[in-house]
C-alpha positions in Angstrom: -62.4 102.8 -44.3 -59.7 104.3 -45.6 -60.0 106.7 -48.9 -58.8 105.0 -52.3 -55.6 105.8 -53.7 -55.6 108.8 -56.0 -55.5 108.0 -60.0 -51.9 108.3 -61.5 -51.4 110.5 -63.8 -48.5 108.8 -66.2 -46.4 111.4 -68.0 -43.7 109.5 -69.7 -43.2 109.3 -73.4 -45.2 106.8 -75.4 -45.1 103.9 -75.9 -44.1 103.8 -72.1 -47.1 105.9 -70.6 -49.5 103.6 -71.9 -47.5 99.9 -70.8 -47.2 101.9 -67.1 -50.8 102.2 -67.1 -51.2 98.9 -68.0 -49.4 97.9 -65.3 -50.9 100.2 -62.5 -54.1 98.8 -63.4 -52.6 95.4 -62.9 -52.0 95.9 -59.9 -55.2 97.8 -58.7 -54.4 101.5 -58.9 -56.6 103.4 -61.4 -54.0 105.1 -64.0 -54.3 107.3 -67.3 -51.7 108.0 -69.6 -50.9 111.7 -70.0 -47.5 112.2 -72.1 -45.7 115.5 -71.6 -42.8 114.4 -73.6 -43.0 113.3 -77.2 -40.1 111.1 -78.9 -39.4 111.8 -82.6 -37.0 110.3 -85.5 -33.6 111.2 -84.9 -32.3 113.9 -87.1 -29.9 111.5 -89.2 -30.9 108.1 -88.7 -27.7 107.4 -90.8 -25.6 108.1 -87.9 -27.3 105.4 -85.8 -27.1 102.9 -88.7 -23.3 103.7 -88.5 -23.2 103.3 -84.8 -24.4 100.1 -85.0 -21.5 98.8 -88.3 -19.3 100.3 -85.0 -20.8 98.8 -82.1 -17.9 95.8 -81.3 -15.5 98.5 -81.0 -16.8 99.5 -77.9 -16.4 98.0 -74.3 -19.7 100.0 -72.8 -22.4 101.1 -74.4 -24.9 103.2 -72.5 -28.2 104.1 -72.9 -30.4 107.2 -71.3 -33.4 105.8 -70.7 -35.8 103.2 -72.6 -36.9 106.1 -75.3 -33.2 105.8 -76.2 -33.1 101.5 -76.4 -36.4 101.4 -78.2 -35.1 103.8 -81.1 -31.6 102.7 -80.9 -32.7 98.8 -81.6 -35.3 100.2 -84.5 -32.4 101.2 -87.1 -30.5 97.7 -86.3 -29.6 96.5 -89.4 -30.7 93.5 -90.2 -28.8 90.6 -89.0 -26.6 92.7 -86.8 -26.4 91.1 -83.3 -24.9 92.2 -79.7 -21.5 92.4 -79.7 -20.4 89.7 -77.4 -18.2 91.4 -75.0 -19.6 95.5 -75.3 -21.8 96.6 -71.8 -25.5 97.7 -72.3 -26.0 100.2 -69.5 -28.5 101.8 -68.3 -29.5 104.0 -65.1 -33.1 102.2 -64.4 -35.1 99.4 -64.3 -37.2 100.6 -67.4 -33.7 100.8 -69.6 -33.3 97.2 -67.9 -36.2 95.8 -68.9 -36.1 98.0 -73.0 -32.8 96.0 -73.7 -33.8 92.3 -72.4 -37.1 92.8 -74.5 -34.6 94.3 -77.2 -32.7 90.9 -77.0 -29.7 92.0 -75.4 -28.5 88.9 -73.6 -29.0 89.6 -69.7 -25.3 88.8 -68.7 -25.1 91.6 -70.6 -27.0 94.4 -69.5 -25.9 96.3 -66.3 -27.8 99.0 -64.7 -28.1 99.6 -60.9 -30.1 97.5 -58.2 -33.3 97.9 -57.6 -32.7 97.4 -53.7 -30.4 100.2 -53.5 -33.1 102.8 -54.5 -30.4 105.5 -56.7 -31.0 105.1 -60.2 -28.4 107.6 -62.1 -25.1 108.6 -63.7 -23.7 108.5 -60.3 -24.6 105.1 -59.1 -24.3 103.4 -62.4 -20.8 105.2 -62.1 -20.1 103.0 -59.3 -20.8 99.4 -60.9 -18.7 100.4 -64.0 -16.0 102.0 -62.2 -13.7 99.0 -61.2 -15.3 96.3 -64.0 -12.9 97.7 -66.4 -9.3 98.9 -66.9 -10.8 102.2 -68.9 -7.8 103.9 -70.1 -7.6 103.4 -74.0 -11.3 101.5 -73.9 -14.8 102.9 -76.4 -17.6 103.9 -74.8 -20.9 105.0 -76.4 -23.9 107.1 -75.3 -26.9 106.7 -76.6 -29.0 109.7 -75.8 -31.7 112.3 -77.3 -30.7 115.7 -78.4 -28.1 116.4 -75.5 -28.0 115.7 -72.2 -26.5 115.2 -68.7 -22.6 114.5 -69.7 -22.1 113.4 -66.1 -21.0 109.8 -66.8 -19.2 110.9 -70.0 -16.9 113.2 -67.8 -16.2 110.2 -65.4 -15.4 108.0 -68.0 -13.3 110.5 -69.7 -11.1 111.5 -66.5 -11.0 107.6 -66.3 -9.1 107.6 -69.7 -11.8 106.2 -71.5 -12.8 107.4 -75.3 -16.4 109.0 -75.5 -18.7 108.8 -77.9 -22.0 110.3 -78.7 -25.1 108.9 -81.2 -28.4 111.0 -81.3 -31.2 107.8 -81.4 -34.2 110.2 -81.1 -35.2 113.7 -80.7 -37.4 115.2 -77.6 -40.1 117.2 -78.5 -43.1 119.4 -76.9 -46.5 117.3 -76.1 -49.2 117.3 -78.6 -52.4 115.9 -76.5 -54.7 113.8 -78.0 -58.6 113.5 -76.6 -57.7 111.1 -73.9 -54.7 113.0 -73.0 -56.6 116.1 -72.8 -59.6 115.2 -71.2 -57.3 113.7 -68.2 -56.1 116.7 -67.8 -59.3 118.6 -67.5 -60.3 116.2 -64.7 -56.8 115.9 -63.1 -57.2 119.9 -62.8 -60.7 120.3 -61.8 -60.6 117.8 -59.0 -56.5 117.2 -57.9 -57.6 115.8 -54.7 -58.2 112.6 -56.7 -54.9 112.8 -58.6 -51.5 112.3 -58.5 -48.7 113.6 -61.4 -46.2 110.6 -61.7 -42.6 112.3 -63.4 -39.9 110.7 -64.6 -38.1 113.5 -66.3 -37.6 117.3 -65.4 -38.3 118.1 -69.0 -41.5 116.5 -68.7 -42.3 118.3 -65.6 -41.0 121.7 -67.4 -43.9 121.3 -70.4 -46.5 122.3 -67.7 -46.0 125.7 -67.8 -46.4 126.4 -71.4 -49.3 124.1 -71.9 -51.1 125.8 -68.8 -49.5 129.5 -67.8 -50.6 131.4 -64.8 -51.7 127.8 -63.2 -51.2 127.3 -59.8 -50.0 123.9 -58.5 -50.8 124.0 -54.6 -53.5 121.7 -54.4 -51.3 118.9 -56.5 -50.0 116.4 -55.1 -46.6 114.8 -57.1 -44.4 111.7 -57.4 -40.8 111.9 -59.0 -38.4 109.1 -59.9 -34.9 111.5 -58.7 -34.6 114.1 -56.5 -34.0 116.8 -59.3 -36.9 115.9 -60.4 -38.4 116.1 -56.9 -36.9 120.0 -56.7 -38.2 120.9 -60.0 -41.7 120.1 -59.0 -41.7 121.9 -55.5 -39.9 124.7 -57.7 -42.9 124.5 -60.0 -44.8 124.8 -57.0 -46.7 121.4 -56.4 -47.8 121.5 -52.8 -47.2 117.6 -52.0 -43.7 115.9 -53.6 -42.6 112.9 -52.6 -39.9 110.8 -54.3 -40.7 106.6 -55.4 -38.4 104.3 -57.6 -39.1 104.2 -61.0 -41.4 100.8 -61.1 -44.9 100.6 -60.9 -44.7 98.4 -57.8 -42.8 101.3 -55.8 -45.7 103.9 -56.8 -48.5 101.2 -56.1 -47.0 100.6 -52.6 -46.1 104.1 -51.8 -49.8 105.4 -52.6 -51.7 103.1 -51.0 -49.7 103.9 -48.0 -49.6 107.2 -48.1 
């Protein structure tokens, strides 16, 4: 009989950790959340309100990840609706799903196919590229504090206008009792443990919450591979790369 697949560790932001848990559990992998990222108020949520009184004005709108769609849509003024004709964009499957269960119609929302298995700048780059005669055309980012300007810097050389609006803020992990305890038995025992990381910030939290530690005997999923050479570089002794759904990591570990 084959062993059992190892327990996921989930570091993504809440609320996010806890609804992939959920859905690792669904479908038979034991899962705990573990955030290493933590999402707070954006520094002037009168800047987003404004964004929003602007949002028409612009052809594409595109968001970083869900963290970015879930904080974005909570300062929507009330009775403010999709513009008809603006692009929601996104790089992943989780932004996908954040602005359908926003209420973004789905003709809508554009992000890349799961099939193809490249979920970034670069091949969200090549859906939006030719949709659009860009010179003259709005686009806005919605992001955290800063950022990869990858896209912004295609779109711009494209002649496309570039905006900015900060929707939330990242900050360090605070670990609650669960949170903690998982990590005491994710440490003392990694055999039966894998890290799941969808962010190289995430993944770069490790070393201040635990210095000196050594990572040999972990064993690591990541969503991209920079996040994949971040976690070798951290010095996890097993990396392997897995699309950003649950059903990727679910079939991937219990092959594996």
């Amino acid at each position: 009989m084959s062993a059992a697949p190892p327990c996921v560790v989930v570091t993504r932001p809440q609320p996010q950790a806890d609804e992939w848990v959920v859905q690792l559990l669904a479908l038979g992998l034991n899962a705990g959340a573990l955030p290493l990222l933590g999402i707070a108020a954006p520094a002037d949520a009168a800047l987003v309100c404004a964004a929003w009184q602007q949002l028409a004005q612009h052809a594409l709108v595109m968001f970083v990840s869900p963290s970015a769609v879930e904080r974005f849509f909570a300062l929507r003024p009330v009775g403010l609706a999709w513009p008809q004709l603006a692009i929601a964009a996104g790089t992943g499957p989780g932004t996908r799903r954040a602005l359908l269960q926003a209420g973004v119609p789905e003709p809508s929302v554009l992000t890349p196919p799961e099939a193809k298995g490249q979920f970034d700048s670069e091949a969200l780059w090549l859906l939006l590229r030719d949709r659009l005669d860009w010179p003259g055309r709005s686009a806005l980012i919605v992001r955290g504090d800063g950022g990869r300007d990858w896209l912004a810097e295609a779109l711009r050389l494209e002649g496309a206008r570039v905006h900015f609006v900060q929707a939330y803020r990242r900050t360090a992990p605070v670990l609650d009792p669960a949170g903690r305890a998982l990590l005491g038995q994710a440490l003392a025992d990694p055999a039966r443990y894998c890290w799941l990381f969808s962010s190289r910030e995430a993944l770069g939290h490790l070393p201040a919450l635990l210095p000196d530690r050594s990572w040999r005997d972990a064993r690591a999923l990541a969503t991209h591979s920079r996040i994949v050479e971040a976690a070798r570089a951290l010095g996890f002794g097993r990396v392997q790369q897995v699309a950003p759904t649950p059903e990727a990591v679910t079939e991937l570990l219990r092959r594996t």
